[in-house]
MIMI-52498 format. One record per residue (C-alpha): x, y, z. Coordinates in steps of 0.001 Angstrom, whole numbers, always signed. Example, Ala and Ser with C-alpha at 12.3 -4.5 7.8 and 13.67 -1.06 7.14 Angstrom:
! residues 2
<pt><u>+12300</u><v>-4500</v><w>+7800</w></pt>
<pt><u>+13670</u><v>-1060</v><w>+7140</w></pt>
END
This chain:
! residues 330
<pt><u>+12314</u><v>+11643</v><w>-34363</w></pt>
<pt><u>+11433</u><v>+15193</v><w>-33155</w></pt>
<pt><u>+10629</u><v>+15150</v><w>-29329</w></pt>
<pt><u>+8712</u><v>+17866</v><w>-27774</w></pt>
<pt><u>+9553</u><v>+18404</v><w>-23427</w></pt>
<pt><u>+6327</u><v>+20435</v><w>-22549</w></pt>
<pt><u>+8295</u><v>+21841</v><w>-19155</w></pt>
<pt><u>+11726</u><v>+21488</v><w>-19633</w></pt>
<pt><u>+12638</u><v>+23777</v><w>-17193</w></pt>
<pt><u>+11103</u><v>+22517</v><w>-14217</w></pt>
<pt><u>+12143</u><v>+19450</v><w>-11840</w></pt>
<pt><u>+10115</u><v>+16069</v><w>-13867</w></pt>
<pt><u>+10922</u><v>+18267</v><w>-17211</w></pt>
<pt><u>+14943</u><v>+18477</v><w>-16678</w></pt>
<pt><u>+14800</u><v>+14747</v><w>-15381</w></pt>
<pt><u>+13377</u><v>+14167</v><w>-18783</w></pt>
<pt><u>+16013</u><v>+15412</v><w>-20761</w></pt>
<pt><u>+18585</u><v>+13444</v><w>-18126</w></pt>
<pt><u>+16731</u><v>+10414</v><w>-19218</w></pt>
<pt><u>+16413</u><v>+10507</v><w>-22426</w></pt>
<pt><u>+19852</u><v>+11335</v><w>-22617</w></pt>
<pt><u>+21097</u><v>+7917</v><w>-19938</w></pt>
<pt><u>+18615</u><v>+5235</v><w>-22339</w></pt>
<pt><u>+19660</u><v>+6731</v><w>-25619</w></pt>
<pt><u>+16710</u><v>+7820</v><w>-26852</w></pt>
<pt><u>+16118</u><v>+8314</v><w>-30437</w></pt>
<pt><u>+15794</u><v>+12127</v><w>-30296</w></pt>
<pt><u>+17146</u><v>+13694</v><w>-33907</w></pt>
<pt><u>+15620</u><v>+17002</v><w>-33340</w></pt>
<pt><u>+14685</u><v>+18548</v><w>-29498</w></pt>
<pt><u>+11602</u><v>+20941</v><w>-29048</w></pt>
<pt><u>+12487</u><v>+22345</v><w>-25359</w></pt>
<pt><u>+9277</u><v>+23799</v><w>-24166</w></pt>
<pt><u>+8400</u><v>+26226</v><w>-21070</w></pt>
<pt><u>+6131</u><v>+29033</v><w>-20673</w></pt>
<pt><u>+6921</u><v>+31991</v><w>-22170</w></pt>
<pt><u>+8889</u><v>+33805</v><w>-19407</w></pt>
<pt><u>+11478</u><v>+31260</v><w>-20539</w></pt>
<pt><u>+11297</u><v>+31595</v><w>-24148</w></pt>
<pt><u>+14756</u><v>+31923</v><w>-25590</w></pt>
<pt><u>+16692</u><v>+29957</v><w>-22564</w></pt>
<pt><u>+19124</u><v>+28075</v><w>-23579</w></pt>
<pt><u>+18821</u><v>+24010</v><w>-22445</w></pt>
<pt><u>+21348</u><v>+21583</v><w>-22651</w></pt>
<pt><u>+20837</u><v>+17933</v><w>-24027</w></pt>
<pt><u>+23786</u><v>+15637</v><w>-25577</w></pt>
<pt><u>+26529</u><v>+18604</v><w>-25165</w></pt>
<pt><u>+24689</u><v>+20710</v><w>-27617</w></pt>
<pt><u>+22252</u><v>+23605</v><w>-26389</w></pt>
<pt><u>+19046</u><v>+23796</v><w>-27826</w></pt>
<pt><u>+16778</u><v>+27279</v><w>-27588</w></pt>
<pt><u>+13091</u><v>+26930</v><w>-25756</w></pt>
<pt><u>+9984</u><v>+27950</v><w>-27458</w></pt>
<pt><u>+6650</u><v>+28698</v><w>-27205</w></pt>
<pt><u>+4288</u><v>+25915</v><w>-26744</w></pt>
<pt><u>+2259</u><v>+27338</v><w>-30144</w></pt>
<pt><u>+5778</u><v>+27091</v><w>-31918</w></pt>
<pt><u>+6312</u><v>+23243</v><w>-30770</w></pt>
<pt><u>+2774</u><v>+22080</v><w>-32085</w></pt>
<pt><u>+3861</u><v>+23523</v><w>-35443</w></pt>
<pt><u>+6583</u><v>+21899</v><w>-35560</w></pt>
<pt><u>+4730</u><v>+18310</v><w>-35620</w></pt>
<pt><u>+6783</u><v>+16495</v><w>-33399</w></pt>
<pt><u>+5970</u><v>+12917</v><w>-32957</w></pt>
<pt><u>+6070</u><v>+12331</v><w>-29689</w></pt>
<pt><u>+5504</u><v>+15224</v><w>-26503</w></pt>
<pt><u>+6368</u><v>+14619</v><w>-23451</w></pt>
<pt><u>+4166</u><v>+16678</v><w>-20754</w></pt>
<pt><u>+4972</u><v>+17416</v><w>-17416</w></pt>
<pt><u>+3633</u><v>+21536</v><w>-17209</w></pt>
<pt><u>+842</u><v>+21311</v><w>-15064</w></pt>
<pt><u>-2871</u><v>+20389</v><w>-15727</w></pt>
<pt><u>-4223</u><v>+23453</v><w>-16936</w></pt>
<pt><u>-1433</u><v>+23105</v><w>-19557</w></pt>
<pt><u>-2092</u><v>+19908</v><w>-20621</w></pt>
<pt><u>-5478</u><v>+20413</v><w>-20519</w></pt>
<pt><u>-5191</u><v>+22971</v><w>-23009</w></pt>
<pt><u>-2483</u><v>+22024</v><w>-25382</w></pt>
<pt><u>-2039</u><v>+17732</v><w>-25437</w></pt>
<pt><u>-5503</u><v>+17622</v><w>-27768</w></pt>
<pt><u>-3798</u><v>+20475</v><w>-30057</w></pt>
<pt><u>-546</u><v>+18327</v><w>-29862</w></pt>
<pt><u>-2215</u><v>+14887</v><w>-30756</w></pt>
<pt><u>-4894</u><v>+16740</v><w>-33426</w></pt>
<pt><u>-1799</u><v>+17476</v><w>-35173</w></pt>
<pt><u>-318</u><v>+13918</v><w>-35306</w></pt>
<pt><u>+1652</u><v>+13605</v><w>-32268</w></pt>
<pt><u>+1658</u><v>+10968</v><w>-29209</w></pt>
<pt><u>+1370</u><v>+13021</v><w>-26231</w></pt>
<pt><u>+2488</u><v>+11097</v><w>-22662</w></pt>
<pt><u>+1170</u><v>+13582</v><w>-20077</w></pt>
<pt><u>+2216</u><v>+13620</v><w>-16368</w></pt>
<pt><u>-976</u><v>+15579</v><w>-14946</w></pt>
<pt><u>-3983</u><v>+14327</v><w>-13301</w></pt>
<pt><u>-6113</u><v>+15522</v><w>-15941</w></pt>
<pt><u>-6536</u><v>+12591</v><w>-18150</w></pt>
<pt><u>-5610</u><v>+9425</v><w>-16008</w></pt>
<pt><u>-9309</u><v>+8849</v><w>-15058</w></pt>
<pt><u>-11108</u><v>+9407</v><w>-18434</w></pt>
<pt><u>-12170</u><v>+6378</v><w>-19445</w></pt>
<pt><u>-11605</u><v>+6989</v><w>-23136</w></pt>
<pt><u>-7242</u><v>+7349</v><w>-22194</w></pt>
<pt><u>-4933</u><v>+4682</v><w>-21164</w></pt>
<pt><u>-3533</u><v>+4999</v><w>-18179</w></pt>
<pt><u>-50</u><v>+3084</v><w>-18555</w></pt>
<pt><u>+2556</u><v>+1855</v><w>-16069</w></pt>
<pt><u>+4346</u><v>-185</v><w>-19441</w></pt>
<pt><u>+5615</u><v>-3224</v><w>-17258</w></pt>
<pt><u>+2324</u><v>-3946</v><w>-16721</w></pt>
<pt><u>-265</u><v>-2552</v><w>-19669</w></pt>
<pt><u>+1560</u><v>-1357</v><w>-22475</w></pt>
<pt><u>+293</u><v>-3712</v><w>-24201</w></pt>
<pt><u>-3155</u><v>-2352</v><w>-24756</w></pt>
<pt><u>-2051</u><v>+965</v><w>-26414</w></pt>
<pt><u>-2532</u><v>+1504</v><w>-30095</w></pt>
<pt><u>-2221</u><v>+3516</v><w>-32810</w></pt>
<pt><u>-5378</u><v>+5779</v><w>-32094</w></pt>
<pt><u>-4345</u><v>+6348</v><w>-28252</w></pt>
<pt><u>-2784</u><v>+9932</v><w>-28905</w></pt>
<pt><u>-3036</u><v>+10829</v><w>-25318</w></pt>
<pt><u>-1573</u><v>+8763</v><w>-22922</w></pt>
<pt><u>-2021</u><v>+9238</v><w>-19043</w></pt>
<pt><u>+1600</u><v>+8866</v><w>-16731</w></pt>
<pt><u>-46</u><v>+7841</v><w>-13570</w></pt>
<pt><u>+630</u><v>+9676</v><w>-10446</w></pt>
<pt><u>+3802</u><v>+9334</v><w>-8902</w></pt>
<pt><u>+3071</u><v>+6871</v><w>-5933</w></pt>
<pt><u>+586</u><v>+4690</v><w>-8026</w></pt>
<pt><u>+3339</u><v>+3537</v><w>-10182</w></pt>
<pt><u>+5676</u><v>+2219</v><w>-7281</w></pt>
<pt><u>+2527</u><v>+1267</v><w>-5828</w></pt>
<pt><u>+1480</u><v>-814</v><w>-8632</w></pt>
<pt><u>+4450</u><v>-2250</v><w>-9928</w></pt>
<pt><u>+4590</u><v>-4406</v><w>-6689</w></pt>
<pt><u>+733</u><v>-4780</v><w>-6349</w></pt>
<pt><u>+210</u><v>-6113</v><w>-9925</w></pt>
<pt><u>+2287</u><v>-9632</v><w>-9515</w></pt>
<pt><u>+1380</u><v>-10512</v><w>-6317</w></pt>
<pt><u>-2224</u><v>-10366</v><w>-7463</w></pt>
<pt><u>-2199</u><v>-12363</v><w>-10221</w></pt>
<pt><u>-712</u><v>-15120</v><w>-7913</w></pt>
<pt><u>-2830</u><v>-14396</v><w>-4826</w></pt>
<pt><u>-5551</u><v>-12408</v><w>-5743</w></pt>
<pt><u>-6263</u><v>-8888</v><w>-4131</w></pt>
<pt><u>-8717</u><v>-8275</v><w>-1341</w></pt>
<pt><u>-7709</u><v>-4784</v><w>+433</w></pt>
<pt><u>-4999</u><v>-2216</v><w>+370</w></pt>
<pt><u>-4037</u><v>+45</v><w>+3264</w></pt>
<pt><u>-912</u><v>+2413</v><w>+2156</w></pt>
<pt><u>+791</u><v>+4994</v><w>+3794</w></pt>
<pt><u>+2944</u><v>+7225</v><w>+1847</w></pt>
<pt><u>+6227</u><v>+9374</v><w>+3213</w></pt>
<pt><u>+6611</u><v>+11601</v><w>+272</w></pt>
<pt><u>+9256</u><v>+13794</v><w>-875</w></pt>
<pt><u>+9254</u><v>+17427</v><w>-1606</w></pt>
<pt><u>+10487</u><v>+16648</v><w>-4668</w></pt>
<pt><u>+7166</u><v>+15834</v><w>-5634</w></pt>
<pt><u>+5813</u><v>+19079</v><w>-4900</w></pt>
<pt><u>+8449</u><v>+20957</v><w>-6908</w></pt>
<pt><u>+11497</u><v>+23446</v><w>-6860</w></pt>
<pt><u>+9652</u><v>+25599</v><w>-4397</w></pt>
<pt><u>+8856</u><v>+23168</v><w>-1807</w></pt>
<pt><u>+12574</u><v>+22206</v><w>-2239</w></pt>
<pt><u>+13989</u><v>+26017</v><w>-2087</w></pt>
<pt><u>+11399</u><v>+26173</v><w>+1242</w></pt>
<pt><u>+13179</u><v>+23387</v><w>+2989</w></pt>
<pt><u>+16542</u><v>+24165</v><w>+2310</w></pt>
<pt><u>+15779</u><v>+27714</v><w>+3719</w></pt>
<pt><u>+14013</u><v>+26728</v><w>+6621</w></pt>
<pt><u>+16949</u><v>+23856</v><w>+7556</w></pt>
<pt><u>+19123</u><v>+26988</v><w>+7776</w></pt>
<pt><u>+16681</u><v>+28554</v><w>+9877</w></pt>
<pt><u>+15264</u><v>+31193</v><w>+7456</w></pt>
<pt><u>+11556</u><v>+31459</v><w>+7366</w></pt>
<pt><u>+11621</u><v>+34287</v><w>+5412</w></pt>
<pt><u>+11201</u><v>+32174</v><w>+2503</w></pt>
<pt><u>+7558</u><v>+31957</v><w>+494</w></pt>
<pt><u>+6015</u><v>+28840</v><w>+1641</w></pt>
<pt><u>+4276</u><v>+26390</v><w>-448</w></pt>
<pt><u>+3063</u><v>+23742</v><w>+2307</w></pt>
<pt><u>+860</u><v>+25159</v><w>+5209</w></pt>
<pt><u>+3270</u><v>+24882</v><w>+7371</w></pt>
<pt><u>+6834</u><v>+24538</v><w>+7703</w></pt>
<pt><u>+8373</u><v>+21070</v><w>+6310</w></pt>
<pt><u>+11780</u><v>+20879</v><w>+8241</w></pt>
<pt><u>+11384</u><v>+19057</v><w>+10584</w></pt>
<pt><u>+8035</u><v>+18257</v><w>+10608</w></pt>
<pt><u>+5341</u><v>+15700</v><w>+8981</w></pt>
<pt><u>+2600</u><v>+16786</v><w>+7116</w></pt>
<pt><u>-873</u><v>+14594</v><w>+6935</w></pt>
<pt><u>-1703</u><v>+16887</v><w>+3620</w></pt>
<pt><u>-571</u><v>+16495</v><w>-352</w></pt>
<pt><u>-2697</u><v>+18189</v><w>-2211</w></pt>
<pt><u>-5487</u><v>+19985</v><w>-1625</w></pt>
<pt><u>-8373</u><v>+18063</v><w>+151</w></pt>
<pt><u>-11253</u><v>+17209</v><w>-1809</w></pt>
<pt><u>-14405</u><v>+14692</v><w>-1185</w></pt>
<pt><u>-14495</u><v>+13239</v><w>+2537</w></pt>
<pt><u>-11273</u><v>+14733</v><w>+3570</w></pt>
<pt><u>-9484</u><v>+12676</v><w>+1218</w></pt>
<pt><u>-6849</u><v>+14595</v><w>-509</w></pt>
<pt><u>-6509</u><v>+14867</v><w>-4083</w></pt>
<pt><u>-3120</u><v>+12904</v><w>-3541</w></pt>
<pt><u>-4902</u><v>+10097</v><w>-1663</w></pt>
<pt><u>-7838</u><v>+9593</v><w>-4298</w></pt>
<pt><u>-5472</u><v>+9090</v><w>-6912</w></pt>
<pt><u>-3759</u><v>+6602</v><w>-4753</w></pt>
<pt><u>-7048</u><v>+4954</v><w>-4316</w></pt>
<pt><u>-8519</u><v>+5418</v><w>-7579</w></pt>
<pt><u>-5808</u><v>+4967</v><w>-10664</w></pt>
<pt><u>-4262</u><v>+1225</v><w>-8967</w></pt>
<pt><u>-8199</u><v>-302</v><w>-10615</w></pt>
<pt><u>-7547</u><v>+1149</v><w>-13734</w></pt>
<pt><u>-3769</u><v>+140</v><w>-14514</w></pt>
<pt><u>-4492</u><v>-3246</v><w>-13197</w></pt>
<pt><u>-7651</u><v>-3883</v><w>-14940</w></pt>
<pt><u>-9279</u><v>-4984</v><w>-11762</w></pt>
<pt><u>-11560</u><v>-2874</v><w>-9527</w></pt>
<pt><u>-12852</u><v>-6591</v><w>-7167</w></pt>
<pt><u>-10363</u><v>-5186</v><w>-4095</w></pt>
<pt><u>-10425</u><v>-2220</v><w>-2169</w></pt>
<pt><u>-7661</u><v>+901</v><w>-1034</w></pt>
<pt><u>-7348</u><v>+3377</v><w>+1170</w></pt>
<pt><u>-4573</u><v>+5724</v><w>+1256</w></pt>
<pt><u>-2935</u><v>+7949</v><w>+3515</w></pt>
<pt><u>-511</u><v>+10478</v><w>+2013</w></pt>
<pt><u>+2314</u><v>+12428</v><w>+4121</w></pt>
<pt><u>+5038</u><v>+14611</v><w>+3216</w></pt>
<pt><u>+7775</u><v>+14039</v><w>+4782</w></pt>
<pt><u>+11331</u><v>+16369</v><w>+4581</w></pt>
<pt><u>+13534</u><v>+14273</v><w>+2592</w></pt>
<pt><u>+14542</u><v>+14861</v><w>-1494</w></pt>
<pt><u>+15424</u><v>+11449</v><w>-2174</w></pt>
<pt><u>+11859</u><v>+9640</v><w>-3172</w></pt>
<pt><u>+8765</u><v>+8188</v><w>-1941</w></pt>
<pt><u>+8433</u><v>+5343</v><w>+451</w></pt>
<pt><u>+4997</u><v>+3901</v><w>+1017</w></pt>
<pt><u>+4241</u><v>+1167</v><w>+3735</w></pt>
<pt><u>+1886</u><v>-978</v><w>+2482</w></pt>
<pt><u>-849</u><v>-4016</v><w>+4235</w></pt>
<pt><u>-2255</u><v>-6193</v><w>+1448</w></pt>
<pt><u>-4606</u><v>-8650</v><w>+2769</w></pt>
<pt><u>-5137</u><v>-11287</v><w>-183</w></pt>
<pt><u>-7847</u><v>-13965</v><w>-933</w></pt>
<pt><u>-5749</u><v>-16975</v><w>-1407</w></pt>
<pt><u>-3073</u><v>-17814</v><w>+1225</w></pt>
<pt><u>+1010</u><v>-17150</v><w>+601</w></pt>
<pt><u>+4127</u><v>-18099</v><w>+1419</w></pt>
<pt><u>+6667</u><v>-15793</v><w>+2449</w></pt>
<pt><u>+9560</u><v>-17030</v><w>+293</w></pt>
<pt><u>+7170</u><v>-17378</v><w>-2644</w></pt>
<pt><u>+6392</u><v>-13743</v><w>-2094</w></pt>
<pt><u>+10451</u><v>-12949</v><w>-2066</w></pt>
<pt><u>+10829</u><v>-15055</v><w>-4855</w></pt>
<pt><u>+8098</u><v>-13386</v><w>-6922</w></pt>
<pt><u>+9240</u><v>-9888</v><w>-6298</w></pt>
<pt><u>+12792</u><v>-10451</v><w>-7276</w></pt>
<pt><u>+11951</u><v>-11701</v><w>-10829</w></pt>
<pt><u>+9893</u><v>-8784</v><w>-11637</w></pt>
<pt><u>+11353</u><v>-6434</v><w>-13741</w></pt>
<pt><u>+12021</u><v>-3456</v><w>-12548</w></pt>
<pt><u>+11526</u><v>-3976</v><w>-8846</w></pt>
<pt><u>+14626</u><v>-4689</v><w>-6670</w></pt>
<pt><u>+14237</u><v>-6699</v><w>-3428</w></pt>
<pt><u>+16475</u><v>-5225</v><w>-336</w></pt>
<pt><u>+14951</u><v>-7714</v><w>+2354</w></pt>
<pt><u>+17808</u><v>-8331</v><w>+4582</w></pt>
<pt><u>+16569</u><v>-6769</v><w>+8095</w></pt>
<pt><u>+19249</u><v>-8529</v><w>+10307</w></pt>
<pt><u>+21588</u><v>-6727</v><w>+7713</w></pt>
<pt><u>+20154</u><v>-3379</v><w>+7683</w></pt>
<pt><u>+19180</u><v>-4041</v><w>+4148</w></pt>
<pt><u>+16144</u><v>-2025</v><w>+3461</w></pt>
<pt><u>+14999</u><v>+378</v><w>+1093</w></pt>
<pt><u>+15256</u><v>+3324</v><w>+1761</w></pt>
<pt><u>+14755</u><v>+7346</v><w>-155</w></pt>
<pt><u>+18404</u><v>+8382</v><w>+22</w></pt>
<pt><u>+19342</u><v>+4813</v><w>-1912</w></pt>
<pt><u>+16322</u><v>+5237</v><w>-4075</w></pt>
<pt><u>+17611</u><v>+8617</v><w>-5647</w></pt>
<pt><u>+19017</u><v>+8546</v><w>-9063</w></pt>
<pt><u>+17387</u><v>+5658</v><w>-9631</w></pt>
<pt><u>+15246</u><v>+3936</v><w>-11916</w></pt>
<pt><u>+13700</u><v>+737</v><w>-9830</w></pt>
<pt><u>+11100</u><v>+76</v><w>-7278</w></pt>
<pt><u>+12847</u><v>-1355</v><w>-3848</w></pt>
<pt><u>+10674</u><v>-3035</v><w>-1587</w></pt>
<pt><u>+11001</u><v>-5063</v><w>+1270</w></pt>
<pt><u>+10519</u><v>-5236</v><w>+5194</w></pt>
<pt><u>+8426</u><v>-8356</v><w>+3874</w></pt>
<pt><u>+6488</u><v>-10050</v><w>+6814</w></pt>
<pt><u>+2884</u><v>-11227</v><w>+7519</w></pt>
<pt><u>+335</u><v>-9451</v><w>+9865</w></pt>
<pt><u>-35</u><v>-11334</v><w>+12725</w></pt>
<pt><u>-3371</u><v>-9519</v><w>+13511</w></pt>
<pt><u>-5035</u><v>-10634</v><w>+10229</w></pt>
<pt><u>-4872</u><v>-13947</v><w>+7889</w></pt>
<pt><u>-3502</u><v>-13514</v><w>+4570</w></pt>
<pt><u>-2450</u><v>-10635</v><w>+5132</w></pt>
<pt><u>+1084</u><v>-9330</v><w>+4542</w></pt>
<pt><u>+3263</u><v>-6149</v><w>+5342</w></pt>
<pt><u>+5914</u><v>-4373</v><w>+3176</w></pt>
<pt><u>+8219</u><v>-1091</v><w>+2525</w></pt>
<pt><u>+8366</u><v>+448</v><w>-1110</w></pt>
<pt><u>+10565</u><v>+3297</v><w>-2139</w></pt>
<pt><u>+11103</u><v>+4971</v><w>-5501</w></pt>
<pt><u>+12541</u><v>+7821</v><w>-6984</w></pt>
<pt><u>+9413</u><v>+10081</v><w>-7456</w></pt>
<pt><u>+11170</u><v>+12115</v><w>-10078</w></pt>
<pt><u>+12258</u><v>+9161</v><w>-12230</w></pt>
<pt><u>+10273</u><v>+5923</v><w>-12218</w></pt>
<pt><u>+7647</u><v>+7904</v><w>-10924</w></pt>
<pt><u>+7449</u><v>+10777</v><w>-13286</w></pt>
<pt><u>+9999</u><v>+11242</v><w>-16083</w></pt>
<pt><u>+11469</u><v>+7361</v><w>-16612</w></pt>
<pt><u>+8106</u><v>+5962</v><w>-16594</w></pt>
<pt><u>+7223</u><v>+8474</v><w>-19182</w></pt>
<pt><u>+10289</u><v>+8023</v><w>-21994</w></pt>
<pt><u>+8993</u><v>+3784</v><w>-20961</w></pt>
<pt><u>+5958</u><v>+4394</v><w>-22362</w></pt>
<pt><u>+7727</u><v>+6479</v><w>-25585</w></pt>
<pt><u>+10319</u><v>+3345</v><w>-26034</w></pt>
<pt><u>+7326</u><v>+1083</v><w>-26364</w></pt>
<pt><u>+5835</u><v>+3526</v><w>-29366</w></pt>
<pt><u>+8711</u><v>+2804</v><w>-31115</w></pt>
<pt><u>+9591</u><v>-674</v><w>-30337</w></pt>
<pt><u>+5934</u><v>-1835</v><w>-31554</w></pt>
<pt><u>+5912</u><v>+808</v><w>-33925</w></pt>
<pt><u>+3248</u><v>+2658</v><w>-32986</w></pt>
<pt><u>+4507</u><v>+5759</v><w>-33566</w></pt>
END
């Protein structure tokens, strides 16, 4: 099983190889791959180092399964070269989630429909994925009507830069090249992305966009407001679902706690939330802060954090690879 890491030198890319590594994954031969600046760089995996090439030398070598995570004009480029040559690409950009001819997979819910012929396969953006993995059982017991979501997002999920411009500024140089608009310590920023159509950011269309796709069901409605926040651990989102049937509370509890992969903390008088620092080095969804809207029937409140790096980039990814194998797919 040769495995291809399309940006294995940068944050999702090195969480890759830390994951693959945790689950065991079937890797006989490792293709390390980063732009050619880093050609030659030595990368550890399983206590042996392994050499990065070129992205030209990793399609020749035919590996059957790529994992991408170096940008969009990178995977724009390279994942149909990758897959004409026989191997499953799982890409982490934007750039394919919304085609309608790709799957876009979160595997607890849809990997199901993917099939021998699906050689590009769409990650989904970070915050979807947490998003979604509570979303999709609560509507299949109480139907969807309207999502409102407000994300607190980590740098992580802007990369090392954004993390290098934080740490700087905490110790009060500003010195430092900035990759936000304006500086992070400190502060809250109403911006990921770059805005696009209606003010939206590209961040919040994904948000509102890619949840109809993985779910199969475009009858409810979302709007999104995304905001990065200075914290390293993971994303939290606080979510209002309005639903067309009514629930119960404890049903709701119930139904979150069996779903795999999501882990109720919904102890308030506790303390017992989720919260970014908890959520770091982790592969579930937490949720809770579980309670109704009192200004609006069927309609209920709730907290989500994840590790934006892990379930939301690189563990979802290697998911998605384990379910290749385990149907044999690839």
């Amino acid at each position: 099983m040769k495995v291809a890491v399309v940006g294995a030198t940068g944050m999702v890319g090195q969480v890759m190889l830390k994951v693959l590594e945790e689950r065991n994954f079937p890797v006989t031969e490792l293709i390390p791959v980063a732009s050619e600046k880093s050609v030659g760089q030595k990368i550890s995996f399983k206590g042996e180092k392994y050499a990065v090439v070129s992205i030209e030398d990793a399609v020749r070598n035919k590996p059957q399964i790529a994992l991408f995570s170096a940008g969009g004009e990178t995977s724009k480029k390279w994942a149909p070269k990758f897959a004409k040559s026989g191997t499953f690409v799982i890409d982490n950009s934007s750039v394919w989630r919304m085609d309608p001819d790709k799957k876009l997979i979160v595997p607890e819910i849809n990997a199901d429909i993917l099939e021998k012929s699906d050689k590009i396969i769409a990650n989904p953006n970070c915050s979807t994925i947490q998003l979604v993995m509570v979303l999709h059982p609560l509507n299949q017991k109480y139907n969807l009507k309207r999502v409102i979501v407000s994300t607190y997002q980590s740098v992580t999920g802007t990369g090392k830069a954004a993390v290098d411009q934080m740490n700087a500024e905490m110790k009060g140089d500003y010195s430092v090249k900035k990759v936000y608009p304006h500086e992070i310590f400190k502060n809250a920023l109403p911006q990921c992305d770059e805005f696009s159509d209606e003010d939206y950011t590209k961040e919040e269309w994904k948000l509102m966009k890619e949840p109809m796709k993985i779910l199969q069901d475009d009858t409810f409605t979302l709007s999104a407001t995304a905001v990065r926040v200075p914290v390293q651990g993971g994303h939290s989102e606080s979510v209002n679902i309005e639903f067309e049937n009514e629930f119960d509370l404890n049903d709701v509890r119930k139904i979150l706690s069996e779903t795999p992969g999501v882990q109720l903390m919904d102890e308030v008088k506790s303390g017992m939330y989720p919260t970014p620092l908890f959520a770091e080095g982790k592969d579930e969804v937490f949720v809770g802060r579980i309670r109704r809207d009192p200004s609006q029937l069927k309609t209920l409140n709730l907290w989500i954090v994840a590790d934006n790096l892990r379930k939301g980039a690189a563990t979802n990814a290697i998911q998605i690879a384990e379910h290749l194998i385990e149907k044999k797919i690839v």
